[in-house]
N, CA, C and O atoms as a GROMACS GRO file, in nm:
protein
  596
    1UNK      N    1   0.084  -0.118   0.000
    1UNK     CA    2   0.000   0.000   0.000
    1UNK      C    3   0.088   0.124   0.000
    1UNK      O    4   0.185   0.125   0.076
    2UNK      N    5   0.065   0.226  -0.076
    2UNK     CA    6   0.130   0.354  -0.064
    2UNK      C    7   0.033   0.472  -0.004
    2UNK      O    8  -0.084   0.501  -0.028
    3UNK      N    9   0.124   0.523   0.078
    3UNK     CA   10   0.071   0.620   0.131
    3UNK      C   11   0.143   0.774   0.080
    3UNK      O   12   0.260   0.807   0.066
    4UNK      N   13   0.013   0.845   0.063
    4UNK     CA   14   0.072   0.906   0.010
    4UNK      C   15   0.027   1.033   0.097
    4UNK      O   16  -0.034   1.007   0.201
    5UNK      N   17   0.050   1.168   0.065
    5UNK     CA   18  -0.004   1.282   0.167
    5UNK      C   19   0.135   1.353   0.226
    5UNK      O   20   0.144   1.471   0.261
    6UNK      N   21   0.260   1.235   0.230
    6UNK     CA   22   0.339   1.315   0.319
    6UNK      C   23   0.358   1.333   0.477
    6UNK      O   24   0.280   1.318   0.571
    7UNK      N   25   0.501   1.373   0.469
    7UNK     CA   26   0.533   1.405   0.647
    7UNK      C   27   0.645   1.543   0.606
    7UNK      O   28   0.724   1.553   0.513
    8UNK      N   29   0.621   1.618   0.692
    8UNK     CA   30   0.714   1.757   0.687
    8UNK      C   31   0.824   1.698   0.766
    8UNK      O   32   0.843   1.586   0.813
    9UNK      N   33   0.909   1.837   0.765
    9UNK     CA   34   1.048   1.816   0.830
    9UNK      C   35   1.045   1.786   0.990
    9UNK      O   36   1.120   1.720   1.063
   10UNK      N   37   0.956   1.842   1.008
   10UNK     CA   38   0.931   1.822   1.188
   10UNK      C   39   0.877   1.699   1.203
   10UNK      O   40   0.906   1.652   1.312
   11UNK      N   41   0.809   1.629   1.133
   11UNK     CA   42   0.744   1.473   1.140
   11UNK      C   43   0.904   1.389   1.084
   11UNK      O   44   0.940   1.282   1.132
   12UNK      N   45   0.962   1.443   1.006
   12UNK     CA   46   1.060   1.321   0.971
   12UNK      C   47   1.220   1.331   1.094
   12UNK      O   48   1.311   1.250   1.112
   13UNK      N   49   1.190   1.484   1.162
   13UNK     CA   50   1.304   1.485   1.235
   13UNK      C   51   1.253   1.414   1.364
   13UNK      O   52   1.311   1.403   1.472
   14UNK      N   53   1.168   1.384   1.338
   14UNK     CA   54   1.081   1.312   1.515
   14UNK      C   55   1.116   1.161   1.493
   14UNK      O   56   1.101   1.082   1.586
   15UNK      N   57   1.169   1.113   1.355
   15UNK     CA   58   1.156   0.982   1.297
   15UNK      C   59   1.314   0.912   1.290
   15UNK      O   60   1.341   0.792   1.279
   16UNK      N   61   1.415   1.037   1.302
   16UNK     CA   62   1.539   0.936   1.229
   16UNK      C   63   1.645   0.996   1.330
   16UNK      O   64   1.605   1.070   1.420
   17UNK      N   65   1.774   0.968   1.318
   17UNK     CA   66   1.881   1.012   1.449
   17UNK      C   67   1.970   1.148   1.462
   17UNK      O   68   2.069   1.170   1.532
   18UNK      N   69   1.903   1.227   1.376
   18UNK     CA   70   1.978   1.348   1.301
   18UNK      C   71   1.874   1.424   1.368
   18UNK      O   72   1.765   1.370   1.388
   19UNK      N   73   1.900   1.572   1.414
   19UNK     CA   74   1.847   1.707   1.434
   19UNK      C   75   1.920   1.836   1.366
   19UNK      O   76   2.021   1.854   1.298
   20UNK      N   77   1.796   1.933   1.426
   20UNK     CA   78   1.860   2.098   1.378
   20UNK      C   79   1.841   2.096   1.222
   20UNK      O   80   1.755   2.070   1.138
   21UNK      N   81   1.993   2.146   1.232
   21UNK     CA   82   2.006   2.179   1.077
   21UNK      C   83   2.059   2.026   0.992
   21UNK      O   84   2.047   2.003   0.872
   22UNK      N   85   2.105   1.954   1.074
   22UNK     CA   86   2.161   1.791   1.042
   22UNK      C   87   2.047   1.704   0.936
   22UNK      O   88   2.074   1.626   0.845
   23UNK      N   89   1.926   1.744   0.981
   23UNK     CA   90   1.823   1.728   0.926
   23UNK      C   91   1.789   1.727   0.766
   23UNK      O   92   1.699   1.805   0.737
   24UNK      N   93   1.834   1.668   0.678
   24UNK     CA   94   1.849   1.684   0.544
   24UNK      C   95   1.721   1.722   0.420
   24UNK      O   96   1.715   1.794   0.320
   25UNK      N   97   1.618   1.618   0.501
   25UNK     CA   98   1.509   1.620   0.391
   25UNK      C   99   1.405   1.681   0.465
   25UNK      O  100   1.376   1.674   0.584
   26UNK      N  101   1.340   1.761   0.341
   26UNK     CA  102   1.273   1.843   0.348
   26UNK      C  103   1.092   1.783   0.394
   26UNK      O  104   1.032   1.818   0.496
   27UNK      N  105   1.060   1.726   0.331
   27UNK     CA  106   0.912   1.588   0.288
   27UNK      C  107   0.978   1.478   0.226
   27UNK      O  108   1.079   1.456   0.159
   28UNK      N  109   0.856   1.403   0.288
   28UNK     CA  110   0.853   1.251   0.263
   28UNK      C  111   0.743   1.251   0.177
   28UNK      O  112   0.637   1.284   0.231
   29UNK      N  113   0.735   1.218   0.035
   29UNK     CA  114   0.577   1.224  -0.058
   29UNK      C  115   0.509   1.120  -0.048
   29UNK      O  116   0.387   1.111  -0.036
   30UNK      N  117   0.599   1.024  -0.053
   30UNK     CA  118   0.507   0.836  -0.054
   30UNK      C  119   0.564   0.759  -0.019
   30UNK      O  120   0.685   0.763  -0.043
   31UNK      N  121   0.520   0.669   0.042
   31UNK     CA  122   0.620   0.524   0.087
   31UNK      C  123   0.547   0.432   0.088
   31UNK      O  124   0.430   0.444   0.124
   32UNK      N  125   0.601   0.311   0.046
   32UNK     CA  126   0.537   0.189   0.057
   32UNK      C  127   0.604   0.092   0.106
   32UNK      O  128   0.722   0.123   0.118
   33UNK      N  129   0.574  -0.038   0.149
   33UNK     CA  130   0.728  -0.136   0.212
   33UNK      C  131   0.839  -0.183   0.106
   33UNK      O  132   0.927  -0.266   0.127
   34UNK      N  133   0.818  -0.117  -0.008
   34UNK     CA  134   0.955  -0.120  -0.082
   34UNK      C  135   1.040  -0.006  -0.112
   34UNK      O  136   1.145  -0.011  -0.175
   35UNK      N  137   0.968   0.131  -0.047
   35UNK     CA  138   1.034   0.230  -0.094
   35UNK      C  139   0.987   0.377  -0.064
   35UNK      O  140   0.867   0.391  -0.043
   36UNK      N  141   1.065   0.487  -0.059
   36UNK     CA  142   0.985   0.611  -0.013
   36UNK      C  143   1.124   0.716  -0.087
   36UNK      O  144   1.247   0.720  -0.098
   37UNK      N  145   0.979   0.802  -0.131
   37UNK     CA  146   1.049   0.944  -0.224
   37UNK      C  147   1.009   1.099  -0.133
   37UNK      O  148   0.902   1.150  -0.101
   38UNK      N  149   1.159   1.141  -0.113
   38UNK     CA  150   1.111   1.238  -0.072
   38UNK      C  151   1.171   1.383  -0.156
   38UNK      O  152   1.215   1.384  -0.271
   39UNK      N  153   1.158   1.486  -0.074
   39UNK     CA  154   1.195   1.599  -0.151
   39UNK      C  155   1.259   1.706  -0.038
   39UNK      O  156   1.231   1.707   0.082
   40UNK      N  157   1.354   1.797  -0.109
   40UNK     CA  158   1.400   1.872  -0.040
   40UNK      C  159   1.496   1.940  -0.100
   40UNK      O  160   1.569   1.886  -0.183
   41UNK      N  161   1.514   2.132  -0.049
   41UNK     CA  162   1.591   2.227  -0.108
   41UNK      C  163   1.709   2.250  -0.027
   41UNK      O  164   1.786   2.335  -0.070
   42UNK      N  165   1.747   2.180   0.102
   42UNK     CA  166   1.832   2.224   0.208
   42UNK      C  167   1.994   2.203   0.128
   42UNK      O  168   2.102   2.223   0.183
   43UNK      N  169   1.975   2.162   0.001
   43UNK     CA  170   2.110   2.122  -0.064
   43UNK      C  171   2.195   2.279  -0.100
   43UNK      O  172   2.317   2.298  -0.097
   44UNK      N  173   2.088   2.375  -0.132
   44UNK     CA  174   2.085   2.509  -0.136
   44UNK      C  175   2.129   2.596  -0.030
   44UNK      O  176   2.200   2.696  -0.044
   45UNK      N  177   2.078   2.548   0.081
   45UNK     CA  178   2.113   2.650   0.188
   45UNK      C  179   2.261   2.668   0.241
   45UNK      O  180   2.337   2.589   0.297
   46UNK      N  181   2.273   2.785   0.208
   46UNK     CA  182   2.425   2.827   0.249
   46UNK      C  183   2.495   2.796   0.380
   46UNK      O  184   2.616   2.798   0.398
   47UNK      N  185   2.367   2.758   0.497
   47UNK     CA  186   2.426   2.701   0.668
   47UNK      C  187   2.379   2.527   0.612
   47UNK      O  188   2.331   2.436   0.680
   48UNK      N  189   2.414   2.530   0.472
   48UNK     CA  190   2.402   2.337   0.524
   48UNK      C  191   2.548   2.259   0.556
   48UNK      O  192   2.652   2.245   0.492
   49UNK      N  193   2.490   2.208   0.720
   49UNK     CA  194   2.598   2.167   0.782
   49UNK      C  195   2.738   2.059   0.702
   49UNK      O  196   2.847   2.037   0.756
   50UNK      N  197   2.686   1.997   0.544
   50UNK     CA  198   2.768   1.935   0.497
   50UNK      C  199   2.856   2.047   0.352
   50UNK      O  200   2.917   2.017   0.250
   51UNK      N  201   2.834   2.121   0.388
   51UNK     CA  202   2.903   2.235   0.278
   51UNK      C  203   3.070   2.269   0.358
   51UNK      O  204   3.080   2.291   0.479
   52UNK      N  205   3.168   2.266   0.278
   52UNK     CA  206   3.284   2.268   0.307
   52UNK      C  207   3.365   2.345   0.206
   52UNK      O  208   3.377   2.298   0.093
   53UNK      N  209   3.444   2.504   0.248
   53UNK     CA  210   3.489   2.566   0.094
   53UNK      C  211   3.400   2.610   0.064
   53UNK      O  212   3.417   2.632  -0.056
   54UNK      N  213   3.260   2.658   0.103
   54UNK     CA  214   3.160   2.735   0.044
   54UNK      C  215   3.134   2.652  -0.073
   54UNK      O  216   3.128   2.717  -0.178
   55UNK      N  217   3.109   2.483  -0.088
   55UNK     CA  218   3.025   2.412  -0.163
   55UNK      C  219   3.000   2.296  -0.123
   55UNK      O  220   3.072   2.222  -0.055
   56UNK      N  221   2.910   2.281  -0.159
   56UNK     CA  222   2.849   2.135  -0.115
   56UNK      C  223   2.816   1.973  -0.242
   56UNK      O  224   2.723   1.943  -0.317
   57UNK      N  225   2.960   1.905  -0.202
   57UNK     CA  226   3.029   1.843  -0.287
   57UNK      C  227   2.909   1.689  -0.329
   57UNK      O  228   2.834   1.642  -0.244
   58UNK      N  229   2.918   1.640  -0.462
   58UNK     CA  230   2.810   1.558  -0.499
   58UNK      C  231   2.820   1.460  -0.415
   58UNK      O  232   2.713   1.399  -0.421
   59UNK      N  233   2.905   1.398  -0.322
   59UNK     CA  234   2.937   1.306  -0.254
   59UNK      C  235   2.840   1.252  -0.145
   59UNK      O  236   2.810   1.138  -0.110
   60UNK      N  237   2.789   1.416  -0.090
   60UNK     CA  238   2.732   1.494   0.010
   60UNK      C  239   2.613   1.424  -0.021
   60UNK      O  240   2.577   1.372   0.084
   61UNK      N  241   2.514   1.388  -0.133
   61UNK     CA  242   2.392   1.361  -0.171
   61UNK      C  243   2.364   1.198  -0.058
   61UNK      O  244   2.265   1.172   0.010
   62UNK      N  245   2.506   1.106  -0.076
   62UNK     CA  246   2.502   1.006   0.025
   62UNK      C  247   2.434   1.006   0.143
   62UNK      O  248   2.359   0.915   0.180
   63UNK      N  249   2.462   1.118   0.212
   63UNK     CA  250   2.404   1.185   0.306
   63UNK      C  251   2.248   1.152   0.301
   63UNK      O  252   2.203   1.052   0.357
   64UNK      N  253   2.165   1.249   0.226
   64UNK     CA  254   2.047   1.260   0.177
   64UNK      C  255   2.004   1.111   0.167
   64UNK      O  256   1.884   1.083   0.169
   65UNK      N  257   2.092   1.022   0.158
   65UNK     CA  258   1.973   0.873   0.077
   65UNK      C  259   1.974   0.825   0.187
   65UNK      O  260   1.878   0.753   0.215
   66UNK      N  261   2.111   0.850   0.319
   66UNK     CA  262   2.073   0.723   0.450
   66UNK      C  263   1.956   0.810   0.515
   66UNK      O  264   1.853   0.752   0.551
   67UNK      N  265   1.967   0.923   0.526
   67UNK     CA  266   1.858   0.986   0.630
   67UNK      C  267   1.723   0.902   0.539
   67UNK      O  268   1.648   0.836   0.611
   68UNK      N  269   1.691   0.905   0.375
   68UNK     CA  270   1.621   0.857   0.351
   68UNK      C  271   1.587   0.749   0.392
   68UNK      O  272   1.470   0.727   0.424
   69UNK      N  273   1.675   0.664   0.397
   69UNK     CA  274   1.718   0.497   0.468
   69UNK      C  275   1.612   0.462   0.579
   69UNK      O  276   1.516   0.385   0.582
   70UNK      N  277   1.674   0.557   0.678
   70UNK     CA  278   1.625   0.588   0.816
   70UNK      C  279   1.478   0.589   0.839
   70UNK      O  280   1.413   0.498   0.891
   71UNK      N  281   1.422   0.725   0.787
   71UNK     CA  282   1.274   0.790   0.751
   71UNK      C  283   1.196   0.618   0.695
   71UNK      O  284   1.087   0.584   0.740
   72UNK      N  285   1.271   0.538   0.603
   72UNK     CA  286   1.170   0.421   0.539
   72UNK      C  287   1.166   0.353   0.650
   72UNK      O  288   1.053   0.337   0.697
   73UNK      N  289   1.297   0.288   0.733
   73UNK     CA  290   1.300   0.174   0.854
   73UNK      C  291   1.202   0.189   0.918
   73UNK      O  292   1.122   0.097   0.934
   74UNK      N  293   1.178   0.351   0.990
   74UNK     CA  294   1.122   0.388   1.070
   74UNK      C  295   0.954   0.392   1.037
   74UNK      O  296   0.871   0.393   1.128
   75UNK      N  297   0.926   0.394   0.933
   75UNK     CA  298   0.768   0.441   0.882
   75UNK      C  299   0.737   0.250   0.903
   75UNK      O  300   0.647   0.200   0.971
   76UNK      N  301   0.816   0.193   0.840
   76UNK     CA  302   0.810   0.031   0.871
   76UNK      C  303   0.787  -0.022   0.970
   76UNK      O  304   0.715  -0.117   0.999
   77UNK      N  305   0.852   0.044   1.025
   77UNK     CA  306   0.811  -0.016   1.194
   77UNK      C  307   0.691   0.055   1.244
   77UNK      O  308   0.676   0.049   1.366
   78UNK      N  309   0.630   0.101   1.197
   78UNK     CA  310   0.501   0.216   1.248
   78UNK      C  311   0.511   0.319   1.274
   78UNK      O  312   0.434   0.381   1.348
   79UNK      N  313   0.622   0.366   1.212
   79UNK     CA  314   0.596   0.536   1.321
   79UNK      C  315   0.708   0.498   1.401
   79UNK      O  316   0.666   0.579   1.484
   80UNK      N  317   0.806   0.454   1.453
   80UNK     CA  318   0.856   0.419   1.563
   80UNK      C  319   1.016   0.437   1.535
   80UNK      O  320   1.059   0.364   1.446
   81UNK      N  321   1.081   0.496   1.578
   81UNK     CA  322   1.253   0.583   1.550
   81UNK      C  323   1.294   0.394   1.555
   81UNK      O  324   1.236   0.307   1.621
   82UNK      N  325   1.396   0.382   1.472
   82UNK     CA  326   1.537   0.249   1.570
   82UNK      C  327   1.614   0.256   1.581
   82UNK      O  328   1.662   0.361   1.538
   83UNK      N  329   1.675   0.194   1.625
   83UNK     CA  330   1.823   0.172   1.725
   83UNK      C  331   1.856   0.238   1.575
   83UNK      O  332   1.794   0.229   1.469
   84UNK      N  333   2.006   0.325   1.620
   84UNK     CA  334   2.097   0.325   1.505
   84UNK      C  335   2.155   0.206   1.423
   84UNK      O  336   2.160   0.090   1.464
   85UNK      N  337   2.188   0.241   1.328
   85UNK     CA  338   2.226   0.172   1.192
   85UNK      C  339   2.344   0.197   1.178
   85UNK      O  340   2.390   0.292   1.241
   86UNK      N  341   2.431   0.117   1.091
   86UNK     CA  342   2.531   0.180   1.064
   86UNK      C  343   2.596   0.137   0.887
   86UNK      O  344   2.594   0.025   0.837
   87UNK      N  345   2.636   0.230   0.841
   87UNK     CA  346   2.666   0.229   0.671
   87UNK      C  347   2.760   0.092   0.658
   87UNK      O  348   2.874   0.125   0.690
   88UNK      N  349   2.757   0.014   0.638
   88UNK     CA  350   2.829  -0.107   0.638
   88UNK      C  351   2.923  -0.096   0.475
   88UNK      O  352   3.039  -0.137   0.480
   89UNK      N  353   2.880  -0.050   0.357
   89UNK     CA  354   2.920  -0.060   0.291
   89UNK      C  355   2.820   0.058   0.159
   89UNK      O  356   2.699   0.078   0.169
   90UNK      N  357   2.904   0.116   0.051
   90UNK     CA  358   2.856   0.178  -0.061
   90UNK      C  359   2.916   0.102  -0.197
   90UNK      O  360   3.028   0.055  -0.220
   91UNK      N  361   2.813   0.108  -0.266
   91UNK     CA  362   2.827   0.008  -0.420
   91UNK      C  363   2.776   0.140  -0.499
   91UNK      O  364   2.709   0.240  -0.474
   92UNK      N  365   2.853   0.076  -0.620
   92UNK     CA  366   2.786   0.084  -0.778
   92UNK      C  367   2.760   0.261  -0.739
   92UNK      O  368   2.645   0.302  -0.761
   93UNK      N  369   2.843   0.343  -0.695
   93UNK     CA  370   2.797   0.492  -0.692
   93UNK      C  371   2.847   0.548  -0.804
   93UNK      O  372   2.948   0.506  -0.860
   94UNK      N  373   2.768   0.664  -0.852
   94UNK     CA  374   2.778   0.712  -0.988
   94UNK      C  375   2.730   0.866  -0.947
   94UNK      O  376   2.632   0.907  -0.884
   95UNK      N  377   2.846   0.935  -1.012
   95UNK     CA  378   2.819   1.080  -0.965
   95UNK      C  379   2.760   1.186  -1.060
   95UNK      O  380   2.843   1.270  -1.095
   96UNK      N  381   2.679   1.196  -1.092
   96UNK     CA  382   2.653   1.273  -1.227
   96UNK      C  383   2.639   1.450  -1.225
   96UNK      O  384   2.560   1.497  -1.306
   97UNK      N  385   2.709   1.541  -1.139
   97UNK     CA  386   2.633   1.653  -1.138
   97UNK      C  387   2.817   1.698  -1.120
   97UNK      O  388   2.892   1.601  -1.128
   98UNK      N  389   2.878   1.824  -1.099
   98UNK     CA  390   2.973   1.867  -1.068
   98UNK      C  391   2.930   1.915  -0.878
   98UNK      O  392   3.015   1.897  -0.790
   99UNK      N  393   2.811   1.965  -0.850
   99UNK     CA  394   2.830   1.951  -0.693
   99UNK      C  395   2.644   1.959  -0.700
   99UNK      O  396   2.567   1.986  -0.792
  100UNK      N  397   2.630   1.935  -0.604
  100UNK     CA  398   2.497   1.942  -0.531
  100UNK      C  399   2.423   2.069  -0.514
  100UNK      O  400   2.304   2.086  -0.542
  101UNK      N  401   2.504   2.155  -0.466
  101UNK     CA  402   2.465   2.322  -0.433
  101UNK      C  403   2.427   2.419  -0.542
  101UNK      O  404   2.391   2.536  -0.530
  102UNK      N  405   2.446   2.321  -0.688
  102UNK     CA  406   2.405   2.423  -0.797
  102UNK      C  407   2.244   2.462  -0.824
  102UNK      O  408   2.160   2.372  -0.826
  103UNK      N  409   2.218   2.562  -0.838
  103UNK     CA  410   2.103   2.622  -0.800
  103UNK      C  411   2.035   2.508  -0.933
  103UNK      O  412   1.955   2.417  -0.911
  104UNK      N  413   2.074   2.534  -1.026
  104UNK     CA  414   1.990   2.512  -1.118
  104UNK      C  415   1.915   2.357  -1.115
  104UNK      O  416   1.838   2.323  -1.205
  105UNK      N  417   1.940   2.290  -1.027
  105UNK     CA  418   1.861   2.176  -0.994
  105UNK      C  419   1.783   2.202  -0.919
  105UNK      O  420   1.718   2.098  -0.912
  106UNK      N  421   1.736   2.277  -0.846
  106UNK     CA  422   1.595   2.287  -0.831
  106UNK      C  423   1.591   2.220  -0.705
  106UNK      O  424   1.696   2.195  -0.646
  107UNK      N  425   1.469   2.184  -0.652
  107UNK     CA  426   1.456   2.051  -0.513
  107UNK      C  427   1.535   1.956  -0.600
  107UNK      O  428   1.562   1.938  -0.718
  108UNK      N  429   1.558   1.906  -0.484
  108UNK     CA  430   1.639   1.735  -0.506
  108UNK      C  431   1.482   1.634  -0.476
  108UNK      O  432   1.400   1.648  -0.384
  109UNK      N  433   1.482   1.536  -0.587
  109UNK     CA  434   1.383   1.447  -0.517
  109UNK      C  435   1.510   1.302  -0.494
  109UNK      O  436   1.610   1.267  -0.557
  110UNK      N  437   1.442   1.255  -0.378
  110UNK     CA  438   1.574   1.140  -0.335
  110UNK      C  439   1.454   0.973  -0.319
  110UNK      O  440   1.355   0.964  -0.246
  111UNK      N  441   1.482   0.921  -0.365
  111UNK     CA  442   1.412   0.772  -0.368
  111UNK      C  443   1.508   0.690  -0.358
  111UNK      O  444   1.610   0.694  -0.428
  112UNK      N  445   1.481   0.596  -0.259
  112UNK     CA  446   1.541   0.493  -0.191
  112UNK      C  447   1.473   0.368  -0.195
  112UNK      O  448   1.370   0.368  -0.128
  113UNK      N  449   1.496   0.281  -0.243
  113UNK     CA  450   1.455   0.166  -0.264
  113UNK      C  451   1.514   0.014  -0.200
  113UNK      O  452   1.618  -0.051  -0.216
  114UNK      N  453   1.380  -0.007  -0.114
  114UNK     CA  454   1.472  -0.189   0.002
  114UNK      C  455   1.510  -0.276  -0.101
  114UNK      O  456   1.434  -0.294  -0.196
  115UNK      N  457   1.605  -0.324  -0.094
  115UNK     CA  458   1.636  -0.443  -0.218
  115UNK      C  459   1.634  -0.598  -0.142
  115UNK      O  460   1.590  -0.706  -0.183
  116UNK      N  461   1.699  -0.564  -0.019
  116UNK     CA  462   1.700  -0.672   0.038
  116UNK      C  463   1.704  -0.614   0.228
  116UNK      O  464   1.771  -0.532   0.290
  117UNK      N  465   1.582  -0.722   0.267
  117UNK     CA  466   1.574  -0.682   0.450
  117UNK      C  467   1.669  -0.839   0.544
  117UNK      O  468   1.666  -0.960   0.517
  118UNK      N  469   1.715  -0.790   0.613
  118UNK     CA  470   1.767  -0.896   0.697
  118UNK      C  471   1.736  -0.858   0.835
  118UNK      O  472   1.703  -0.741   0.849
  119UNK      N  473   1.740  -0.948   0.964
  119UNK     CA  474   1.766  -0.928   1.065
  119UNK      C  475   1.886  -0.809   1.100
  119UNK      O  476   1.860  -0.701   1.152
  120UNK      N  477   2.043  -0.860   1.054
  120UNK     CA  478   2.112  -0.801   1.079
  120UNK      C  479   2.157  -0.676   0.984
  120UNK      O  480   2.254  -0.603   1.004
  121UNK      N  481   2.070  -0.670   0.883
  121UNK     CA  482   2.068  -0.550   0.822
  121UNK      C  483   1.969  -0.569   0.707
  121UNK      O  484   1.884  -0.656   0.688
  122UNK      N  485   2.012  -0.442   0.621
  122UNK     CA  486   1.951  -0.397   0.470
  122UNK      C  487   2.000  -0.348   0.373
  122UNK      O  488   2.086  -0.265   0.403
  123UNK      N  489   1.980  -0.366   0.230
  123UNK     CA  490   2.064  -0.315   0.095
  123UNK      C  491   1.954  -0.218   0.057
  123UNK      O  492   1.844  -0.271   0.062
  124UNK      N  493   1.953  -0.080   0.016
  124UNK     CA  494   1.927   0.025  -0.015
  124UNK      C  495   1.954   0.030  -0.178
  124UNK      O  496   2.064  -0.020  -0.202
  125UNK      N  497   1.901   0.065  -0.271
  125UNK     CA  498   1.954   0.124  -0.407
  125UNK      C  499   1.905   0.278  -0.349
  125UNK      O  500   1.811   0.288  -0.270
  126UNK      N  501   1.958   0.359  -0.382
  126UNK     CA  502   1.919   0.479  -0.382
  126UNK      C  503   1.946   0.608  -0.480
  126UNK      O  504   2.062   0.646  -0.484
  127UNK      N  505   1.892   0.646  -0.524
  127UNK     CA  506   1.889   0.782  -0.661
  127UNK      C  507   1.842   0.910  -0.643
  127UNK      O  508   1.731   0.922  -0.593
  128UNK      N  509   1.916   1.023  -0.680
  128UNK     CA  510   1.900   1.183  -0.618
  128UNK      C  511   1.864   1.219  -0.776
  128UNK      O  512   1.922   1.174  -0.875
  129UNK      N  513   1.788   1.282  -0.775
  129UNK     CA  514   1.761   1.329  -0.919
  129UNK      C  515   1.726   1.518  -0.893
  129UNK      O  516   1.689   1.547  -0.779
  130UNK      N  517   1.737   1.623  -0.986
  130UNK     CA  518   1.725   1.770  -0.930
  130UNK      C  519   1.561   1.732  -0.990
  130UNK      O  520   1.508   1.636  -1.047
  131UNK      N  521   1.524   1.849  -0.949
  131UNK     CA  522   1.391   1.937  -0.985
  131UNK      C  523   1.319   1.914  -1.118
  131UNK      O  524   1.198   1.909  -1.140
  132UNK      N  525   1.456   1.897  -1.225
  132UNK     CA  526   1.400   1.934  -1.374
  132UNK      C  527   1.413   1.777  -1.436
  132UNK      O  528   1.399   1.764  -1.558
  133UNK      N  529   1.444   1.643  -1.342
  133UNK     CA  530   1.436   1.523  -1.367
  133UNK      C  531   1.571   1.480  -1.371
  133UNK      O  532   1.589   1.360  -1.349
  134UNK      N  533   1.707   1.580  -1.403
  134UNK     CA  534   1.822   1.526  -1.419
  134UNK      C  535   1.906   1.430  -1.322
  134UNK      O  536   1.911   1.460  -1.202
  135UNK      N  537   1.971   1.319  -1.368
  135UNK     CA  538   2.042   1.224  -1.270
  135UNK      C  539   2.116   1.287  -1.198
  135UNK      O  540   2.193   1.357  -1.263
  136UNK      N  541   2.136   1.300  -1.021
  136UNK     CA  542   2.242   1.364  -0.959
  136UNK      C  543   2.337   1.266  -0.916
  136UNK      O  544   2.455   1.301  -0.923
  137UNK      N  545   2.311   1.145  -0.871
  137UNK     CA  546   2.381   1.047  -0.817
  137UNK      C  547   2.285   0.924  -0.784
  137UNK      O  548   2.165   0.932  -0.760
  138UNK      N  549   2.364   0.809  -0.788
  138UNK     CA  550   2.301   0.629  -0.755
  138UNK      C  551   2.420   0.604  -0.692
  138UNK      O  552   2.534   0.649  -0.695
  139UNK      N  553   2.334   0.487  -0.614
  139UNK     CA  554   2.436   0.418  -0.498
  139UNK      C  555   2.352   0.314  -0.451
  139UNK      O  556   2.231   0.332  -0.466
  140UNK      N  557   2.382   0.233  -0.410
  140UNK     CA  558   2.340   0.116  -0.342
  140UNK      C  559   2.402   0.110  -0.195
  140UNK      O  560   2.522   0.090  -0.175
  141UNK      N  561   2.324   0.126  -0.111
  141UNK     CA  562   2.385   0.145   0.054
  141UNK      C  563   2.382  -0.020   0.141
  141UNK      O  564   2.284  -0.095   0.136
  142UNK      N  565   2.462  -0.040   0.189
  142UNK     CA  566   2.462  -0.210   0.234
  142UNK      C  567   2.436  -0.132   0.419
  142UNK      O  568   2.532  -0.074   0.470
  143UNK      N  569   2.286  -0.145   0.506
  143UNK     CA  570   2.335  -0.087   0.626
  143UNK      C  571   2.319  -0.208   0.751
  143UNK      O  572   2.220  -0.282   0.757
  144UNK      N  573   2.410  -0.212   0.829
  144UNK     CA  574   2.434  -0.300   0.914
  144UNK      C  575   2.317  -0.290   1.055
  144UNK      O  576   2.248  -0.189   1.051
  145UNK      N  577   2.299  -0.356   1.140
  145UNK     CA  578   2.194  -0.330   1.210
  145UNK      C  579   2.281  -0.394   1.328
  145UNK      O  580   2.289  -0.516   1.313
  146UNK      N  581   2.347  -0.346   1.438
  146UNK     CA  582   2.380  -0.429   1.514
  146UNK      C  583   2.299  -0.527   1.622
  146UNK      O  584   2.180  -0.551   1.641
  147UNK      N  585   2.408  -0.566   1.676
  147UNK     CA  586   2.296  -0.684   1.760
  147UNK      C  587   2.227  -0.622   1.879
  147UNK      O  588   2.242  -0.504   1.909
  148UNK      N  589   2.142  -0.716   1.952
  148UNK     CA  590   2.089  -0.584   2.065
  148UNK      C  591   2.160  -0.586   2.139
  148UNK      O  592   2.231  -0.685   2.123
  149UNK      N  593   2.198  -0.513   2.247
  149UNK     CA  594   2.307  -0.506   2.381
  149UNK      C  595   2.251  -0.635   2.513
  149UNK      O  596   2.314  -0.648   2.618
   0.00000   0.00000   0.00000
């Protein structure tokens, strides 16, 4: 089932392990148990905490797909934050833009897609595309789930 309608920034910062300005995405548009697209301009903002040298490097978009990561685990489980995660591994990344911060992309829409769920973790494909449809970056995120304490 997809839901669609959305969650703002204050509903998705209530959801994942990041605050403030750390906070990457803007809305969540739809999610279903294979996947959730969201949107957001914070790639723009001149206090975004991953800008270094007064730019904010395509690398940076990585960023954007785990918080996405996060926001899906969490809507999965009901509404309910989890234990931290941790990036176990990045595949198959492909950088297509010269940096992130260029105006002319517009919102970033970011879709993240489960490929595979485990107990002890999950494989992510994930894709940043700007405003006007253009490819910004793909990656496939491998994230580890540790054991409980």
């Amino acid at each position: 089932m997809t839901h669609p309608g959305g969650l703002d920034r204050a509903a998705i910062a209530a959801l994942i392990p990041h605050a403030h300005n750390m906070v990457l995405l803007d809305r969540a548009e739809t999610w279903d148990a294979g996947s959730l697209l969201c949107r957001t301009r914070s790639h723009l903002d001149p206090a975004n905490p991953l800008r270094r040298g007064g730019r904010l490097a395509t690398i940076c978009g990585i960023e954007y797909g785990l918080q996405a990561t996060a926001l899906h685990g969490a809507l999965l489980a009901g509404g309910n934050p989890q234990a931290y995660r941790f990036l176990a591994a990045l595949r198959d990344v492909t950088l297509q833009v010269d940096r992130l911060d260029d105006p002319s992309l517009e919102a970033l829409e970011v879709l993240v897609q489960l490929q595979r769920h485990e107990v002890t973790g999950c494989i992510y494909a994930m894709q940043l595309h700007g405003g006007d449809g253009r490819p910004v970056l793909a990656a496939r995120a491998v994230i580890a789930v540790p054991p409980p304490a």
